[in-house]
N, CA, C and O atoms as a GROMACS GRO file, in nm:
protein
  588
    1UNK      N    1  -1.024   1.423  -0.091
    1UNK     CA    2  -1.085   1.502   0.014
    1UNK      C    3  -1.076   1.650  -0.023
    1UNK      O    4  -0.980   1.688  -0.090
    2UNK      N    5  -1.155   1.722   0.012
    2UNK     CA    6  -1.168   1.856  -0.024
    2UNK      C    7  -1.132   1.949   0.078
    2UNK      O    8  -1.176   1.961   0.193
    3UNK      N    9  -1.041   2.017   0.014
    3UNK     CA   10  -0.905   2.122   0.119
    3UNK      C   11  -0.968   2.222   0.208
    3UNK      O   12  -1.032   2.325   0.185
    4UNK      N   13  -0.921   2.145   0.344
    4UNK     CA   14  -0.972   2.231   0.462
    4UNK      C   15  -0.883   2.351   0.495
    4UNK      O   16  -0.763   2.338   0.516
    5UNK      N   17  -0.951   2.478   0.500
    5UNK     CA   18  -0.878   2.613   0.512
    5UNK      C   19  -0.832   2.606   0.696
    5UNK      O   20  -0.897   2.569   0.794
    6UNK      N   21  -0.676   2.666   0.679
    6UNK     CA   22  -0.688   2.645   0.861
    6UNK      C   23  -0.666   2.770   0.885
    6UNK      O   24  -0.564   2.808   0.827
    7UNK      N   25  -0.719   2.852   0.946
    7UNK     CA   26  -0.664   3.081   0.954
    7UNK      C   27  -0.664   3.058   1.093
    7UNK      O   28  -0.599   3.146   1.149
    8UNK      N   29  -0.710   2.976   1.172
    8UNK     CA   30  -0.618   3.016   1.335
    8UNK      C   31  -0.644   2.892   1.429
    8UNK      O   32  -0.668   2.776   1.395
    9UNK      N   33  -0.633   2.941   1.544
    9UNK     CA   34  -0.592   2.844   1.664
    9UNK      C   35  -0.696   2.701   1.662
    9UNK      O   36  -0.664   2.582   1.673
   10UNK      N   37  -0.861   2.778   1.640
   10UNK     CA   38  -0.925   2.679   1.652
   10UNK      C   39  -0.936   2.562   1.573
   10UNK      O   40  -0.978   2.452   1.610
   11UNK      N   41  -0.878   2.607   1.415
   11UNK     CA   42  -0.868   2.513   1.304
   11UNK      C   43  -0.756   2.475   1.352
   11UNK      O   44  -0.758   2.367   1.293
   12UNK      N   45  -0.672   2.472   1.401
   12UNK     CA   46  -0.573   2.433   1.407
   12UNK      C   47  -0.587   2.261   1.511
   12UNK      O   48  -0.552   2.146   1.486
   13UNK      N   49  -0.642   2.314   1.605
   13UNK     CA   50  -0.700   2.249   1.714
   13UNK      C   51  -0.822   2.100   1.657
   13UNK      O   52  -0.819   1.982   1.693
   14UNK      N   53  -0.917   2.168   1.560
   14UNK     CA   54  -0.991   2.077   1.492
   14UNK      C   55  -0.911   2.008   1.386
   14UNK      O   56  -0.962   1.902   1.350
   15UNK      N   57  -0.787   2.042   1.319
   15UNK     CA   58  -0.666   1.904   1.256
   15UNK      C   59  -0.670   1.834   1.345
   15UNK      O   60  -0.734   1.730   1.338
   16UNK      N   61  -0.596   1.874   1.464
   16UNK     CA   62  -0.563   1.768   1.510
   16UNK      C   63  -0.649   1.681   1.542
   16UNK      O   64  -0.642   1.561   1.515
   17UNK      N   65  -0.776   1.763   1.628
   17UNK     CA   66  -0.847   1.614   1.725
   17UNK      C   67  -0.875   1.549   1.546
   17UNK      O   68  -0.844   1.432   1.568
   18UNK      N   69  -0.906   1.553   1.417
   18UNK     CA   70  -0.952   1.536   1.276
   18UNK      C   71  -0.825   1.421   1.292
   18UNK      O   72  -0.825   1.316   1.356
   19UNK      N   73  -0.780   1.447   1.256
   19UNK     CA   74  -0.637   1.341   1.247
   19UNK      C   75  -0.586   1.263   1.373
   19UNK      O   76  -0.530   1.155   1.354
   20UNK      N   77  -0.600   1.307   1.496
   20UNK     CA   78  -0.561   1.162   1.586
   20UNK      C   79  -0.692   1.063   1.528
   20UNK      O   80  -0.666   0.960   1.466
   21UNK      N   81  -0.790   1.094   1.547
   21UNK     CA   82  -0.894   0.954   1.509
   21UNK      C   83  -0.902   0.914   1.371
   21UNK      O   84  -0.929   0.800   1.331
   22UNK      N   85  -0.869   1.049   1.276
   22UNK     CA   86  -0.849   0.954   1.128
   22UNK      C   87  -0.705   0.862   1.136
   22UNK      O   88  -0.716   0.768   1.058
   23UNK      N   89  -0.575   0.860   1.206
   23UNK     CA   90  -0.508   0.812   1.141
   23UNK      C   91  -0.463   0.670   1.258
   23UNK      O   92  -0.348   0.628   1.268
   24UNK      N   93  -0.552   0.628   1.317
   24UNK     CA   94  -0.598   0.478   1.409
   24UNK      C   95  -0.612   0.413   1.323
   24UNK      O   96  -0.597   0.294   1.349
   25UNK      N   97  -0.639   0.439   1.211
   25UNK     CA   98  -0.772   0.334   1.102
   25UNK      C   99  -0.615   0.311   1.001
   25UNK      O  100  -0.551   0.206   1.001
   26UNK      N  101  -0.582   0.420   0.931
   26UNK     CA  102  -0.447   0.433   0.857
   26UNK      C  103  -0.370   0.560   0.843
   26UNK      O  104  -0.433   0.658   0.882
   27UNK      N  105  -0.262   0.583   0.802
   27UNK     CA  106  -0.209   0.675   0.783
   27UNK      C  107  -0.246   0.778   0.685
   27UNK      O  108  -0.288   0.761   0.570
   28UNK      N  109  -0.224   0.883   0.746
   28UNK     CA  110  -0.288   1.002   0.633
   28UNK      C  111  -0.150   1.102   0.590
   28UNK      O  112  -0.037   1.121   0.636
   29UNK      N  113  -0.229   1.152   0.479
   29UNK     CA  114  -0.144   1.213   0.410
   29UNK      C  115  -0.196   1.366   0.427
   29UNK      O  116  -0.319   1.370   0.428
   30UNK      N  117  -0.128   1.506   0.443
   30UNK     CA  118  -0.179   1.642   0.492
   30UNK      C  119  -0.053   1.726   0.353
   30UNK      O  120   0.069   1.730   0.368
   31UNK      N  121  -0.112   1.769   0.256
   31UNK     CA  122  -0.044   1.892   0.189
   31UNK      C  123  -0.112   2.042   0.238
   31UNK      O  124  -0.223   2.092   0.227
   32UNK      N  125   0.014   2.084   0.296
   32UNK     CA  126  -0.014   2.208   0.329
   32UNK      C  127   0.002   2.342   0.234
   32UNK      O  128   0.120   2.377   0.234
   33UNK      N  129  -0.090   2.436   0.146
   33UNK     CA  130  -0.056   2.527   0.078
   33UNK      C  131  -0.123   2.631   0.134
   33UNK      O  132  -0.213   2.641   0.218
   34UNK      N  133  -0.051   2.713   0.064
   34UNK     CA  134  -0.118   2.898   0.080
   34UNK      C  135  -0.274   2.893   0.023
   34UNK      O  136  -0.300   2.846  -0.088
   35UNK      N  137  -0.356   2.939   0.096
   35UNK     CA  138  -0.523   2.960   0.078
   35UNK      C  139  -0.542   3.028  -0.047
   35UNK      O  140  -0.490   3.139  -0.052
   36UNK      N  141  -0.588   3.000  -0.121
   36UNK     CA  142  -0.654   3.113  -0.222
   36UNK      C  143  -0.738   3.260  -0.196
   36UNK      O  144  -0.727   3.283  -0.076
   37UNK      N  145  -0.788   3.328  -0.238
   37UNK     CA  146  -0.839   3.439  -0.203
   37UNK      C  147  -0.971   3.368  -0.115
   37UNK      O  148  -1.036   3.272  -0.154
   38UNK      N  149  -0.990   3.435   0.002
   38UNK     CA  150  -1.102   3.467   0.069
   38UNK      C  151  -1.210   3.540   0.002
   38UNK      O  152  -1.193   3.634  -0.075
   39UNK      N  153  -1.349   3.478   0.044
   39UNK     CA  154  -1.456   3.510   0.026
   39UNK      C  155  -1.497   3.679   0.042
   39UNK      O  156  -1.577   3.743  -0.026
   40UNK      N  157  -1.419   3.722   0.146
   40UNK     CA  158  -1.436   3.868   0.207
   40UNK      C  159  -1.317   3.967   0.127
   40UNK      O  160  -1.320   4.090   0.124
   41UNK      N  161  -1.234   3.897   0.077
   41UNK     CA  162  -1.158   3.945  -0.007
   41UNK      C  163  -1.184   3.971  -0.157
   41UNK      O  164  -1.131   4.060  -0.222
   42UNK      N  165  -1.304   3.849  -0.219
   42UNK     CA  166  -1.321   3.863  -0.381
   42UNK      C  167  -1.490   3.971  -0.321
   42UNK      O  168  -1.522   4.060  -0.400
   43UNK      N  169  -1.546   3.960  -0.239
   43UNK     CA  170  -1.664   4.078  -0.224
   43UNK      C  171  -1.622   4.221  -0.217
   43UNK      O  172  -1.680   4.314  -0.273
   44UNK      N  173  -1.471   4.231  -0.114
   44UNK     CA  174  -1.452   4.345  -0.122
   44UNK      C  175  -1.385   4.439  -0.284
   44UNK      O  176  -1.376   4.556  -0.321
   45UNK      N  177  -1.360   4.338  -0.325
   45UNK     CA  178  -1.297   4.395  -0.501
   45UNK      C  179  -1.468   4.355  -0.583
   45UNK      O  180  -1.440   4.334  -0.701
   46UNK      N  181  -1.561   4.345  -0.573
   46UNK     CA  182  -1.648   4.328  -0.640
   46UNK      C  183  -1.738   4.506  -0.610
   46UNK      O  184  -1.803   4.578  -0.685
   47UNK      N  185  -1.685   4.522  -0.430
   47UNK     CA  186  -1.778   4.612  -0.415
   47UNK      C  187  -1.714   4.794  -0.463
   47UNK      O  188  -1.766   4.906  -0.474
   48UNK      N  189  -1.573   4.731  -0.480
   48UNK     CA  190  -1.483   4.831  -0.528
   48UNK      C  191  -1.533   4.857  -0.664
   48UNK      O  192  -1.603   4.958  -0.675
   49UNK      N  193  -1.515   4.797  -0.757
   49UNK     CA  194  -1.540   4.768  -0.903
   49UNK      C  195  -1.680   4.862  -0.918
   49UNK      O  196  -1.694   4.956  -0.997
   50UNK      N  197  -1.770   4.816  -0.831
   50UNK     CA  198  -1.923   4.933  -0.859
   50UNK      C  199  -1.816   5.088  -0.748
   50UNK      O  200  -1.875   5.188  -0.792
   51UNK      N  201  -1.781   5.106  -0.715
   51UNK     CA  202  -1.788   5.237  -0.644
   51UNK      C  203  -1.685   5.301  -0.762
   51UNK      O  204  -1.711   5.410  -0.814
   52UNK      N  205  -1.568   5.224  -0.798
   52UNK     CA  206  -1.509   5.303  -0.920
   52UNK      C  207  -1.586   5.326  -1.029
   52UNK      O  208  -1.586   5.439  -1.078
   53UNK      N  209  -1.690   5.190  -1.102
   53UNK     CA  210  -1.772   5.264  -1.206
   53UNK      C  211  -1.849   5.417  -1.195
   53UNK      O  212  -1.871   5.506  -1.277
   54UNK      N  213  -1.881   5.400  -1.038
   54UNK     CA  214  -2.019   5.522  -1.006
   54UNK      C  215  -1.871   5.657  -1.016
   54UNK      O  216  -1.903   5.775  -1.035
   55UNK      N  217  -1.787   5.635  -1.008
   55UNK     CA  218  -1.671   5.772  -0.966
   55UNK      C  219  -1.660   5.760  -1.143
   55UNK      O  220  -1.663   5.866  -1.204
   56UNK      N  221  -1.652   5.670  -1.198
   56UNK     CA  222  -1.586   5.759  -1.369
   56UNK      C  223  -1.791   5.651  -1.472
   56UNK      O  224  -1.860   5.549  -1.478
   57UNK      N  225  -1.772   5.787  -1.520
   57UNK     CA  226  -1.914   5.724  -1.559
   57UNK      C  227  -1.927   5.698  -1.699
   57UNK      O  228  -2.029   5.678  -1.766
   58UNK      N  229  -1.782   5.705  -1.738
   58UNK     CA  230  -1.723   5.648  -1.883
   58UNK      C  231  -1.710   5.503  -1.898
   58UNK      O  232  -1.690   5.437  -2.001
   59UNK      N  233  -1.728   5.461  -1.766
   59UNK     CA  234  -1.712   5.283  -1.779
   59UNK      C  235  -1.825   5.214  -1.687
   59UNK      O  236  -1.872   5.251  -1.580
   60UNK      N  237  -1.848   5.122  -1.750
   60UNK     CA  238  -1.934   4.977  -1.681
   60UNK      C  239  -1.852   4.905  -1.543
   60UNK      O  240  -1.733   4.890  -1.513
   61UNK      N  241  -1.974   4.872  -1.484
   61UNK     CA  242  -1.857   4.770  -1.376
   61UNK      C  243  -1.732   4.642  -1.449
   61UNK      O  244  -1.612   4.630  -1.427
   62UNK      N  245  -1.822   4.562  -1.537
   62UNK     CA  246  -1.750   4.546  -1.611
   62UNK      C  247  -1.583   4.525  -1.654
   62UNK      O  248  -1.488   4.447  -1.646
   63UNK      N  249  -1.637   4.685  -1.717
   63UNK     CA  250  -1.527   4.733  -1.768
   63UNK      C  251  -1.375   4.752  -1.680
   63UNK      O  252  -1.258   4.723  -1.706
   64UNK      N  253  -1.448   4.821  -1.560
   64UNK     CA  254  -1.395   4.868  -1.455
   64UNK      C  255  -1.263   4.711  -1.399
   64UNK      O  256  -1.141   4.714  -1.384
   65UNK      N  257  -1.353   4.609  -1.386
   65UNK     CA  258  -1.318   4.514  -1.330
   65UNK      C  259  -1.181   4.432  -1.418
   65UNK      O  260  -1.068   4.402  -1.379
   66UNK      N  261  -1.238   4.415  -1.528
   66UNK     CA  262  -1.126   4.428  -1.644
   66UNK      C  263  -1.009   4.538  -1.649
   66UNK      O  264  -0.894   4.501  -1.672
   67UNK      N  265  -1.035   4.651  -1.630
   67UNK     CA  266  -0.902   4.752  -1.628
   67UNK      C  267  -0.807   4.694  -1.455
   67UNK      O  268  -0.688   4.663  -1.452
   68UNK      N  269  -0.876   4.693  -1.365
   68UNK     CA  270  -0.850   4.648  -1.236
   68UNK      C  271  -0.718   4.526  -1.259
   68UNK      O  272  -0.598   4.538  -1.234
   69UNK      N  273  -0.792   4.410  -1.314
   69UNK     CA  274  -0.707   4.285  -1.356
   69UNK      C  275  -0.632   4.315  -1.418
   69UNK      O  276  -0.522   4.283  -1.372
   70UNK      N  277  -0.623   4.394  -1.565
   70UNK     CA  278  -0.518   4.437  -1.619
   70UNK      C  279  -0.387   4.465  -1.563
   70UNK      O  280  -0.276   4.414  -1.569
   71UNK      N  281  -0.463   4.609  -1.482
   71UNK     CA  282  -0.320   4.684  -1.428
   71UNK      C  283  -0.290   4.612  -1.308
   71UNK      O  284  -0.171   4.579  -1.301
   72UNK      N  285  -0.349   4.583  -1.230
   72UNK     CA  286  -0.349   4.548  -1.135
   72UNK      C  287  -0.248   4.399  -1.069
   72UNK      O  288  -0.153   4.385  -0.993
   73UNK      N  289  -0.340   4.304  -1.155
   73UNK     CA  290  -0.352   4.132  -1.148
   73UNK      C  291  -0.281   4.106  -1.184
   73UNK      O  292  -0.198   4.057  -1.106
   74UNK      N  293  -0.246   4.114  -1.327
   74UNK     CA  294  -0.203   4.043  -1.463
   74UNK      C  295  -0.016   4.085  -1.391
   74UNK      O  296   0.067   3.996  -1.410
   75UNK      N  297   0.025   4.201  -1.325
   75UNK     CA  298   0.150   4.191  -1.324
   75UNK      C  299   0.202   4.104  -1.168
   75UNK      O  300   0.308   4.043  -1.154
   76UNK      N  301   0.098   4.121  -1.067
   76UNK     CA  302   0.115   3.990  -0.944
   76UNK      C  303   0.125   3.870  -0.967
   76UNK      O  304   0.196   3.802  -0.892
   77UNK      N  305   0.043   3.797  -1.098
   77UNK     CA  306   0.045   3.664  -1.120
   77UNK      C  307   0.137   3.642  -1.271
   77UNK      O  308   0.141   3.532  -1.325
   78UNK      N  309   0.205   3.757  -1.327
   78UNK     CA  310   0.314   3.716  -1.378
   78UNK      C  311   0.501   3.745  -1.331
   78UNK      O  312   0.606   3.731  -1.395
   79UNK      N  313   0.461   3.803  -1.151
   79UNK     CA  314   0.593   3.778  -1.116
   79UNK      C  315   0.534   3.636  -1.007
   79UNK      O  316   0.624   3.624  -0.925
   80UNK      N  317   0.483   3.588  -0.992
   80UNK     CA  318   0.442   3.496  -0.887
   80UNK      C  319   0.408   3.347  -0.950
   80UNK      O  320   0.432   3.235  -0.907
   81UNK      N  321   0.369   3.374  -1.022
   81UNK     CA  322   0.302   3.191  -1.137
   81UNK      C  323   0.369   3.185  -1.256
   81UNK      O  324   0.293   3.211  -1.349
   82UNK      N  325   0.460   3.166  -1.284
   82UNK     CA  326   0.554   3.126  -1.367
   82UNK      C  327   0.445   3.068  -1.493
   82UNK      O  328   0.424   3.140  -1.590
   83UNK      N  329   0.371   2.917  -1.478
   83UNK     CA  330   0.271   2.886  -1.620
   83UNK      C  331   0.197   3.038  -1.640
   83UNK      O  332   0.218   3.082  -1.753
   84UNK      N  333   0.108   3.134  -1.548
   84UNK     CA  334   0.055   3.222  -1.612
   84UNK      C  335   0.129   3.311  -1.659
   84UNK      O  336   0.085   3.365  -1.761
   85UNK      N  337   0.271   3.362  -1.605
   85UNK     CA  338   0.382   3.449  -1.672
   85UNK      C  339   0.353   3.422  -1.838
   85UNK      O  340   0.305   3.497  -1.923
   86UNK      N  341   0.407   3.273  -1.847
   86UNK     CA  342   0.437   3.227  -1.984
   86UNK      C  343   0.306   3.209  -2.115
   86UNK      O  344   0.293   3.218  -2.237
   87UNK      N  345   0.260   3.191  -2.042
   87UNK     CA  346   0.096   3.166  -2.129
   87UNK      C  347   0.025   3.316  -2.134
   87UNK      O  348  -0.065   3.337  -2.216
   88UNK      N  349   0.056   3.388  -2.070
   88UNK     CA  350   0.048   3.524  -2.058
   88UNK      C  351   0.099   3.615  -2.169
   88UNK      O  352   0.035   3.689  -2.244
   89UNK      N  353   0.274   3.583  -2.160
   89UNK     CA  354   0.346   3.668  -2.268
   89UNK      C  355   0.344   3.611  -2.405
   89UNK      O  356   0.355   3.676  -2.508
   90UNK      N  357   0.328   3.466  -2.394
   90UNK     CA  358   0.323   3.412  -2.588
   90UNK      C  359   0.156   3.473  -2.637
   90UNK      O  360   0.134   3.512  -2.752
   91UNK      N  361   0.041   3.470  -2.518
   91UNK     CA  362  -0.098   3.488  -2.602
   91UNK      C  363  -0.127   3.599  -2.614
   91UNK      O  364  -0.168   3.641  -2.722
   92UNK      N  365  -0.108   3.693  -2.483
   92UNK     CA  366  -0.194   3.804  -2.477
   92UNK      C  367  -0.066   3.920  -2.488
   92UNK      O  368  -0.099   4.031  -2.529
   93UNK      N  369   0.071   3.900  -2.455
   93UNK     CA  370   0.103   4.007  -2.445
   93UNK      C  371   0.141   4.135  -2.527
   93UNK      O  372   0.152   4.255  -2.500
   94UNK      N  373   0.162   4.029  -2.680
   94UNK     CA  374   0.186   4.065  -2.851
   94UNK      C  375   0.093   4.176  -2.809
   94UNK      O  376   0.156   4.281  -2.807
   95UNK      N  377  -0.058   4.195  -2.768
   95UNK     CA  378  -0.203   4.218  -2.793
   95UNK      C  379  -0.184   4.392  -2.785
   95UNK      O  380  -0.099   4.446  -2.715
   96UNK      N  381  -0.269   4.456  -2.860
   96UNK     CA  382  -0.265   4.614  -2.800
   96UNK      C  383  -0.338   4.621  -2.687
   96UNK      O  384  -0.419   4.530  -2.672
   97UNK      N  385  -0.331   4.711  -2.594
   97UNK     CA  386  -0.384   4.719  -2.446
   97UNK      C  387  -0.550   4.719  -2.464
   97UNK      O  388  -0.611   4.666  -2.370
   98UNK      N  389  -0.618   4.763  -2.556
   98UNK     CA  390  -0.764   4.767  -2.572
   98UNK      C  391  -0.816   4.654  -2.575
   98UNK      O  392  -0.926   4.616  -2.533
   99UNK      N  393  -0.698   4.577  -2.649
   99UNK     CA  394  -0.774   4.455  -2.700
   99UNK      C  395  -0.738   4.335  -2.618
   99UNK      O  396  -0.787   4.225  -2.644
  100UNK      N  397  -0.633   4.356  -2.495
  100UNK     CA  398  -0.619   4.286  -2.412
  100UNK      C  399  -0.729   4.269  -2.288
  100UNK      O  400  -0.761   4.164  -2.232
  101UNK      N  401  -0.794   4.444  -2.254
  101UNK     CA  402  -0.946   4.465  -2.192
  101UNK      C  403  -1.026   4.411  -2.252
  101UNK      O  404  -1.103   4.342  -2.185
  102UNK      N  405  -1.047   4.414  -2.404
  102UNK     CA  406  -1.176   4.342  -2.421
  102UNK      C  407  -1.124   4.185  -2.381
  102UNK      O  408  -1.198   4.124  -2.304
  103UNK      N  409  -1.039   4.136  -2.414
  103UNK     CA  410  -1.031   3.972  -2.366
  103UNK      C  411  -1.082   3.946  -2.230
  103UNK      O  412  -1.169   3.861  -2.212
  104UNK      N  413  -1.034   4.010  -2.139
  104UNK     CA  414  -1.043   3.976  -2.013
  104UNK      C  415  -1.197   3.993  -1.955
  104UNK      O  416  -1.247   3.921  -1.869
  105UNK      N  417  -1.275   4.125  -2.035
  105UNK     CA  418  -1.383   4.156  -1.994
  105UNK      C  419  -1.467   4.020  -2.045
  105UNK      O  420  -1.522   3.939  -1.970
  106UNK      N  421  -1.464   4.017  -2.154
  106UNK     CA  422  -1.564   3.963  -2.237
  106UNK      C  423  -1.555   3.781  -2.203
  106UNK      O  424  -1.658   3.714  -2.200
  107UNK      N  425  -1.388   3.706  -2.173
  107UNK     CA  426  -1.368   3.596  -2.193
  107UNK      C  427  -1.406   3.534  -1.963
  107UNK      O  428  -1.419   3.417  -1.926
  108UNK      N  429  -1.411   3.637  -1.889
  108UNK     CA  430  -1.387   3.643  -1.780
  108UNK      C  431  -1.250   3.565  -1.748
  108UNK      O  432  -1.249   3.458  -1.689
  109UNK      N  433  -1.125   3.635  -1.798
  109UNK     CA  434  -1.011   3.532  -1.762
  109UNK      C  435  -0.960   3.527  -1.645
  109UNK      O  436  -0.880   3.611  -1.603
  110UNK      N  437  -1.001   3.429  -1.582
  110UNK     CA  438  -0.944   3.425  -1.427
  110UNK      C  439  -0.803   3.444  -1.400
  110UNK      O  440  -0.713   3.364  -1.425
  111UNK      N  441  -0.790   3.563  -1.343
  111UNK     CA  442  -0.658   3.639  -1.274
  111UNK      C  443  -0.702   3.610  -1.123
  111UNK      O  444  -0.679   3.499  -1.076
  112UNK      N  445  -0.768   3.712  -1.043
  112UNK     CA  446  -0.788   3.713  -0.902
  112UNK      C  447  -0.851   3.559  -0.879
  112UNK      O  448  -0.778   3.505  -0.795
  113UNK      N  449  -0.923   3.496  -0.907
  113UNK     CA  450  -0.939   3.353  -0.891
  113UNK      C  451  -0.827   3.312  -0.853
  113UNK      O  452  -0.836   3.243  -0.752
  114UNK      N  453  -0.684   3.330  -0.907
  114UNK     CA  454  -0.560   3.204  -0.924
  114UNK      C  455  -0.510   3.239  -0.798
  114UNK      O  456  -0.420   3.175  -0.744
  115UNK      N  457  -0.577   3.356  -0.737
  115UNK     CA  458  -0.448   3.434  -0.633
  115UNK      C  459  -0.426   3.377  -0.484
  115UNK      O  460  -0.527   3.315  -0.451
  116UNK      N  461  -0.374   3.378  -0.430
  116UNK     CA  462  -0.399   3.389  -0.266
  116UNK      C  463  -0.383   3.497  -0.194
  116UNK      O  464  -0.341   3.610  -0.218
  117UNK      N  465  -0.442   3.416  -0.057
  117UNK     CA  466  -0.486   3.545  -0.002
  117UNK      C  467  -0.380   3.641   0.001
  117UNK      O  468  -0.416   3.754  -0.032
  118UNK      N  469  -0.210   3.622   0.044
  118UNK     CA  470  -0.142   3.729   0.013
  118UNK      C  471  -0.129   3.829  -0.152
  118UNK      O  472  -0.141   3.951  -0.156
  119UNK      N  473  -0.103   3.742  -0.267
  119UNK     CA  474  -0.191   3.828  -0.362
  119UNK      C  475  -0.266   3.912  -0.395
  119UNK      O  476  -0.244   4.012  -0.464
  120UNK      N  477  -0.409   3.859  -0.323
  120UNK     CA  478  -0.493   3.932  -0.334
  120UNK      C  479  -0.515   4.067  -0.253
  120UNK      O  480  -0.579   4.172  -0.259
  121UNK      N  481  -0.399   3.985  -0.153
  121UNK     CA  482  -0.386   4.151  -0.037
  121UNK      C  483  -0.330   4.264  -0.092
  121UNK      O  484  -0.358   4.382  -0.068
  122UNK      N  485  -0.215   4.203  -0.201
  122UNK     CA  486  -0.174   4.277  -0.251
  122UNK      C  487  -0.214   4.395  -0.340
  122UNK      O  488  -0.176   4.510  -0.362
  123UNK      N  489  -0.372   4.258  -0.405
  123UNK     CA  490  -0.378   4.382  -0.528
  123UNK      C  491  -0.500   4.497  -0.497
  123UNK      O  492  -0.531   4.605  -0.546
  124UNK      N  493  -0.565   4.392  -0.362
  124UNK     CA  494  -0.646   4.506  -0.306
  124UNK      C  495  -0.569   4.662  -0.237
  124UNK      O  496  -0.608   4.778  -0.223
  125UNK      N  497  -0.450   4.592  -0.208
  125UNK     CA  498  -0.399   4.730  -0.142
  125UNK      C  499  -0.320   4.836  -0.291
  125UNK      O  500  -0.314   4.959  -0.281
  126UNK      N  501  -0.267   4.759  -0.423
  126UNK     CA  502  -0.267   4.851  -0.530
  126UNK      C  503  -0.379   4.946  -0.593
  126UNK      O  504  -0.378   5.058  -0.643
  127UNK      N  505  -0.472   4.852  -0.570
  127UNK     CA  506  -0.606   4.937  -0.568
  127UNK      C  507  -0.630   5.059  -0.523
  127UNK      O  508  -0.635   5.162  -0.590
  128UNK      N  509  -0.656   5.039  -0.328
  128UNK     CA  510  -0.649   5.140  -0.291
  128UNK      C  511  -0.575   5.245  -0.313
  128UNK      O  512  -0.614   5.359  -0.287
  129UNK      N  513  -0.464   5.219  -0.362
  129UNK     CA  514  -0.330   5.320  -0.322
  129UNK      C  515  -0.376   5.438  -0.451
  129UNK      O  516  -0.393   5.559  -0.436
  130UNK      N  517  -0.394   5.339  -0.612
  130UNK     CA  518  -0.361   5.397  -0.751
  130UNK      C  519  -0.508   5.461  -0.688
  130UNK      O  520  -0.477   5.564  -0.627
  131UNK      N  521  -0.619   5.444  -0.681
  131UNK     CA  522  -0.757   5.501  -0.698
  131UNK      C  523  -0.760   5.627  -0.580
  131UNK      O  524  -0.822   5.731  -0.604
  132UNK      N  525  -0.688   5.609  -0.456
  132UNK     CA  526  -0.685   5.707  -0.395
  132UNK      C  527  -0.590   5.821  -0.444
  132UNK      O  528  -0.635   5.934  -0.425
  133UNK      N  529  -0.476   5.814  -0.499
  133UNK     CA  530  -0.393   5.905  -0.582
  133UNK      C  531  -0.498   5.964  -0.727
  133UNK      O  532  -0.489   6.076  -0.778
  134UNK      N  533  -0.550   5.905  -0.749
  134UNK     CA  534  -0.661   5.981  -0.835
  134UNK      C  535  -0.776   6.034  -0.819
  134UNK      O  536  -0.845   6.043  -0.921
  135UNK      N  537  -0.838   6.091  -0.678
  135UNK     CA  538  -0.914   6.121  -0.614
  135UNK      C  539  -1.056   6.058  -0.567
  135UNK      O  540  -1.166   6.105  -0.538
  136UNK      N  541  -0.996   5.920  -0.575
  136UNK     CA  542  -1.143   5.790  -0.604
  136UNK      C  543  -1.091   5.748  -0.456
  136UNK      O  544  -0.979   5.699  -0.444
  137UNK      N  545  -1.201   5.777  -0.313
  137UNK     CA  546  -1.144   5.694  -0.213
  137UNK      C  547  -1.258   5.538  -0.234
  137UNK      O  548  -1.368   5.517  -0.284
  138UNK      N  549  -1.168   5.469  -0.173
  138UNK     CA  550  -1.270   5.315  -0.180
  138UNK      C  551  -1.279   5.333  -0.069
  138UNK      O  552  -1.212   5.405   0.004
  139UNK      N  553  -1.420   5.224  -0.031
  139UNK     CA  554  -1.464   5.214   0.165
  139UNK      C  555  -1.402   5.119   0.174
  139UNK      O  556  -1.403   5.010   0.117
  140UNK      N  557  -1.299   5.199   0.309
  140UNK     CA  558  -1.229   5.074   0.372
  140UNK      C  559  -1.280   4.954   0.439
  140UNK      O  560  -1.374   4.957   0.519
  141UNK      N  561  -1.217   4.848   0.407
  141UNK     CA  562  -1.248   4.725   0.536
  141UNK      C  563  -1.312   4.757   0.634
  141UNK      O  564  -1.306   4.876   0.664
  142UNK      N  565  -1.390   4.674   0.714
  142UNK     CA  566  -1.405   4.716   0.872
  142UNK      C  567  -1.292   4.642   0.941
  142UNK      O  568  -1.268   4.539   0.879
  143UNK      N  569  -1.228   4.655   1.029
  143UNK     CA  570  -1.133   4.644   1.090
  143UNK      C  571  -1.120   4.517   1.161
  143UNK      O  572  -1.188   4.505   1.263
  144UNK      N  573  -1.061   4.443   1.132
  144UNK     CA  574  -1.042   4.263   1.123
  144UNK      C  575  -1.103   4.213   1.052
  144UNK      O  576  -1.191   4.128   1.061
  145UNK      N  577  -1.046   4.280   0.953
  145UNK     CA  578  -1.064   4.191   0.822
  145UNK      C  579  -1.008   4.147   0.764
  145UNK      O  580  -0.916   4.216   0.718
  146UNK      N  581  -1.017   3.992   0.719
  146UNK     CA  582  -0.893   3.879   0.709
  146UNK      C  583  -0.856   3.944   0.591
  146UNK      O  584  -0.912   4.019   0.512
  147UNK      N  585  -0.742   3.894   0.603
  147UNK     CA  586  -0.605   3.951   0.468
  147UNK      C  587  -0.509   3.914   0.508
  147UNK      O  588  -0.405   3.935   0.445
   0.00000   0.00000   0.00000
């Protein structure tokens, strides 16, 4: 079965009535994990990625998006995912930093993909923080916006 996201009362409400009538027939089985990144969460780092290219006009979105994961990603999902820690430091980490951007740009290596939504809250809010300390503001969220 394909993993139903639950973010509040009403999903919560649709398990259950979902499960009193599925489990008449037989018993069911429910693994509960942390959500992966939200939809409104991988648009808002997509729409970041073009507003930092248009602020430094030395780089591609691209490019941009790759430096992002670098600094950004690559150190959330190697204190948090232990296999990417490790597969991380034997392949890429030997690598000089240029040539670790071109990997990521060129190979699209899924970092923000692996994340969840707290992750990704995270690295959207490193974002903001490093790009606003360098005089790059990003457009904020509109206000209830899941994270």
């Amino acid at each position: 079965m394909k993993p139903i996201p639950i973010r509040d009362a009403k999903d919560i409400r649709w398990l259950v009535d979902f499960l009193t009538v599925a489990i008449k027939d037989r018993p069911q089985q429910v693994t509960v994990c942390e959500l992966k990144r939200s939809v409104e969460q991988n648009s808002l780092t997509h729409k970041y990625y073009a507003e930092i290219a248009a602020s430094r006009e030395d780089m591609t979105v691209n490019q941009v998006r790759a430096e992002c994961k670098m600094i950004f990603g690559v150190p959330i999902l190697r204190a948090n995912n232990e296999k990417f820690r490790e597969t991380y430091d034997r392949v890429l980490k030997p690598l000089p930093y240029e040539t670790k951007l071109e990997f990521i740009e060129r190979t699209e290596l899924p970092i923000t993909s692996l994340m969840s939504v707290k992750e990704m809250s995270q690295y959207i809010d490193d974002m903001l923080k490093h790009f606003r300390e360098r005089g790059v503001y990003l457009t904020l969220p509109e206000e209830g916006f899941a994270r």
